[in-house]
C-alpha positions in Angstrom: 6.6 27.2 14.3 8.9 27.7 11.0 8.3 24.9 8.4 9.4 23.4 5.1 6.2 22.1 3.2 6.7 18.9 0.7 3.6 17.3 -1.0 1.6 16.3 -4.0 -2.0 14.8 -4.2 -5.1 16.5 -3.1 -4.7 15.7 0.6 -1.4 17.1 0.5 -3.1 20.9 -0.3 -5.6 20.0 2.2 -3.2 19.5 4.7 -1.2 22.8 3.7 -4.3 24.5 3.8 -4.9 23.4 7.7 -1.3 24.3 7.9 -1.8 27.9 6.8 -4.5 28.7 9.6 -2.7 27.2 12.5 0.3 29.1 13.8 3.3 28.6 11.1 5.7 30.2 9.2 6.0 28.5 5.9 9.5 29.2 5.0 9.7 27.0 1.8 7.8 24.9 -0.6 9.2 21.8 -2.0 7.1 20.4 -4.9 7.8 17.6 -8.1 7.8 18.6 -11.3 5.1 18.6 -14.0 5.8 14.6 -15.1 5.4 13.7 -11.5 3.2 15.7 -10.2 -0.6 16.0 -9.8 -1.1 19.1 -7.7 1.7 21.2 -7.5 0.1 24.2 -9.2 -2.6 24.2 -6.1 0.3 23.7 -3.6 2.0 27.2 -5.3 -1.3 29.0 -5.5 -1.8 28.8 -1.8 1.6 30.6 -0.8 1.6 33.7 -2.7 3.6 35.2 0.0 6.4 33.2 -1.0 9.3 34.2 -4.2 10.8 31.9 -7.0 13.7 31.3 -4.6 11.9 29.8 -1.7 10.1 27.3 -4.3 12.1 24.1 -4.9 11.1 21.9 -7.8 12.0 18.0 -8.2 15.3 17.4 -7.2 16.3 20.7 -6.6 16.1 20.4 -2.4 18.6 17.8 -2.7 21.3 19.8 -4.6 23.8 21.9 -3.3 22.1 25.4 -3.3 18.5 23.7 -2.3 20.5 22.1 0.7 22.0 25.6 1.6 18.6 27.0 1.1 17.0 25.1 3.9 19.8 25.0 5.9 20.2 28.9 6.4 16.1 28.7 7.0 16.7 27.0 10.1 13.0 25.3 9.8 12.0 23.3 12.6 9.9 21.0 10.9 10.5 19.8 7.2 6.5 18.4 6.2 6.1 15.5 3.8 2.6 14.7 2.2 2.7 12.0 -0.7 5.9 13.6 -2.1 7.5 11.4 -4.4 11.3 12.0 -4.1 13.8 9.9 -1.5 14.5 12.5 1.1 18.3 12.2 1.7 20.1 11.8 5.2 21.7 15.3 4.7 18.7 16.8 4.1 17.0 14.9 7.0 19.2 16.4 9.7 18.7 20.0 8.7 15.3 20.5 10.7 15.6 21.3 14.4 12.8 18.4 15.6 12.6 16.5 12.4 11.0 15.4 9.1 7.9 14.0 9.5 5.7 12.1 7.1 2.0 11.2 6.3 1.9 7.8 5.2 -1.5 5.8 4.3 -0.6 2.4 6.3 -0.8 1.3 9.7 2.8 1.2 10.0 5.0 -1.6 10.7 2.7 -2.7 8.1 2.9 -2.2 4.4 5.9 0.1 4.1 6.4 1.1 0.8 3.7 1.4 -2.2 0.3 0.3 -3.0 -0.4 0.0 0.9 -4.3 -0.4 -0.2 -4.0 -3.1 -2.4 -1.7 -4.8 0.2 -3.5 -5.1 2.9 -5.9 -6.8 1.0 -3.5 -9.3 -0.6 -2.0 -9.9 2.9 -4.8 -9.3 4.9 -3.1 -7.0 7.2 -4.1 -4.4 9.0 -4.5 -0.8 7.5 -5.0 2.6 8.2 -2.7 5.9 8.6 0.3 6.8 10.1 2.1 10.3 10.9 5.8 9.2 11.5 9.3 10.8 11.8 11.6 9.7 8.4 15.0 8.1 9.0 16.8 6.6 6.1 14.8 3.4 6.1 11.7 3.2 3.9 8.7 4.6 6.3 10.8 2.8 9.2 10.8 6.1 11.1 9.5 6.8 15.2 5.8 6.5 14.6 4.0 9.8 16.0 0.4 9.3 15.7 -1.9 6.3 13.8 -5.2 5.4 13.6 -6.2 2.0 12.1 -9.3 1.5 9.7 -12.1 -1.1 9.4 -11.9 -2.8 6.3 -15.4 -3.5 4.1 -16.0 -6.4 2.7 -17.2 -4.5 -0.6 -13.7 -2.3 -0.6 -11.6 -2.4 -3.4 -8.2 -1.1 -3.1 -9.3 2.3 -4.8 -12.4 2.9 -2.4 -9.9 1.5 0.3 -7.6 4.8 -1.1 -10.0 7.2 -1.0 -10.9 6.4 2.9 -7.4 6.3 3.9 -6.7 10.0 2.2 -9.5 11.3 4.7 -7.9 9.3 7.4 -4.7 10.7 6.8 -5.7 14.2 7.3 -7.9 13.2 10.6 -4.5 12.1 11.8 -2.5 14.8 10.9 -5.2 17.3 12.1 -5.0 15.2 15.4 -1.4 15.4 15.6 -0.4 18.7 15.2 -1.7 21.1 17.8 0.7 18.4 20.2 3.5 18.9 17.9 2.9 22.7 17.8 3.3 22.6 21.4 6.1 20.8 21.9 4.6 18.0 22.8 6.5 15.8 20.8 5.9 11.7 21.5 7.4 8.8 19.6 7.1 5.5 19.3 10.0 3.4 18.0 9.1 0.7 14.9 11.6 -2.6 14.9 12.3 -2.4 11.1 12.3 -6.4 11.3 8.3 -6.3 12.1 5.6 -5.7 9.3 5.9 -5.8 6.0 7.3 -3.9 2.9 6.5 -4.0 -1.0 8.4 -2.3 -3.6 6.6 -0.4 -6.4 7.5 -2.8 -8.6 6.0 -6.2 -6.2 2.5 -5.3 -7.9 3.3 -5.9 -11.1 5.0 -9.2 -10.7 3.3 -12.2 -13.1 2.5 -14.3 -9.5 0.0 -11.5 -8.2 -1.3 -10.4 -11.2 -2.1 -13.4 -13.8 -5.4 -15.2 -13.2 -4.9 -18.8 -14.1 -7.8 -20.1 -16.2 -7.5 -23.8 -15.0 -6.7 -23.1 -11.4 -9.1 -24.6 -8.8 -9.2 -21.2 -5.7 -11.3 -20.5 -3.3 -14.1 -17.8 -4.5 -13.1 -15.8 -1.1 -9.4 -15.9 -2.1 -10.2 -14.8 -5.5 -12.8 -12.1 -5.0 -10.5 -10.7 -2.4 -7.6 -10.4 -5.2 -9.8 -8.9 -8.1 -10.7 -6.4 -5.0 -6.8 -5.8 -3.9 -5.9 -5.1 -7.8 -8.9 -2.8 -9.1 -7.6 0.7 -8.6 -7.6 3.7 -10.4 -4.9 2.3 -13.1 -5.9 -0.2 -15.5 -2.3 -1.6 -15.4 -2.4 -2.6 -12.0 -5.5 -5.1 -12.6 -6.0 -9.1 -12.3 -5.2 -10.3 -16.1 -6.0 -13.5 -18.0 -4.9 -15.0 -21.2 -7.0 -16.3 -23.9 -6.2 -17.3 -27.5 -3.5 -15.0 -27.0 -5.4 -11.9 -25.7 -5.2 -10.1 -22.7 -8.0 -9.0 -20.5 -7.8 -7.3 -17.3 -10.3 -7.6 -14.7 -11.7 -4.6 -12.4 -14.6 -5.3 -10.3 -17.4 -3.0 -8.8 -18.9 -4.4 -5.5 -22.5 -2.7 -4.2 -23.6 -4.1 -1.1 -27.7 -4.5 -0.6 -29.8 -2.8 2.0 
């Protein structure tokens, strides 16, 4: 099986690492560069056995000589784990079978960013989905999902952390059918679900607590859950004698 390996993020070298004991020949490496990327060095130190030429950095896949690149390696998967870069419809037809994705959302829901923190806002359902990529935003034939349970005591960054396992129980499920040939898919109507831009977080409606607004104490717990994550800009504010505070909560539950 020749593939083309895209990724960031620690479950992205996991999954490469699976990757390299099944039966595959990587045949490139597509990777972000340093101001966008978190693991790209641990990506590159698990192919040795590839040159400078067959490692692509940002952008470069998507220009003329990266495009000729993967089109004279004939790959007949191109692999995308949590890399951040719009994969153009050019570069989308070059695989024989396809470009596939690992997303953490149980797609039609919460295309996009920040799945985590939206299905806790809209109290949909979440989990992880392997899917083809079309030129939609995660609107791709769904190959394999599973959905997750959601805790009471989750935040959206302990809801992360389960879904990046999840993800690779997925993947790990998918592949040895996809190795084979065994190749199913299941169409998504891109009118169903939901999607949020990256930008929908950050919006003054979602974030700012009113201080003289009567909620529910359900409504609001959930909320403070849905915006602590691992980046203090993404929190629940207030506004107080013209200060700002920003609200992350830490939820134990008792045995």
């Amino acid at each position: 099986m020749k593939i083309v390996y895209a990724g960031d993020r620690d479950v992205s070298v996991r999954v490469l690492d699976y990757l390299l004991g099944q039966d595959v020949e990587l045949l490139a490496l597509m990777v972000p560069t340093a101001d966008r990327a978190s693991h790209a060095d641990s990506l590159v130190g698990l192919c040795p056995f590839l040159g400078p030429e067959q490692i692509l950095h940002g952008s470069e896949f998507r220009e003329r000589q990266g495009v000729t690149l993967l089109r004279e390696l004939q790959p007949e998967y191109i692999i995308c784990i949590h890399f951040p870069y719009i994969v153009p419809e050019q570069v989308l037809a070059i695989p024989r079978v396809g470009v596939l994705n690992l997303h953490p959302a149980f797609l039609p829901y919460n295309r996009g960013w920040h799945t985590p923190s939206w299905a806790l806002l809209d109290q949909t359902p979440t989990g992880a989905t392997l899917h083809f990529m079309d030129t939609g935003v995660d609107t791709g034939d769904i190959v394999h999902q599973l959905e997750l349970d959601v805790s009471p005591g989750d935040t959206a960054d302990t809801l992360y952390n389960r879904l990046l396992e999840l993800e690779m129980r997925v993947f790990a499920e998918a592949w040895p059918r996809l190795a084979s040939g065994l190749v199913e898919r299941k169409h998504q109507n891109p009118a169903e679900g939901s999607f949020h831009s990256r930008q929908d977080l950050f919006a003054e409606s979602v974030q700012r607590i009113d201080l003289d607004e009567s909620v529910r104490a359900g409504d609001l717990i959930r909320r403070l859950r849905a915006l602590t994550t691992n980046q203090r800009a993404e929190a629940a504010y207030f506004e107080e004698a013209g200060r700002l505070f920003r609200i992350q909560v830490l939820i134990h539950e008792d045995h």
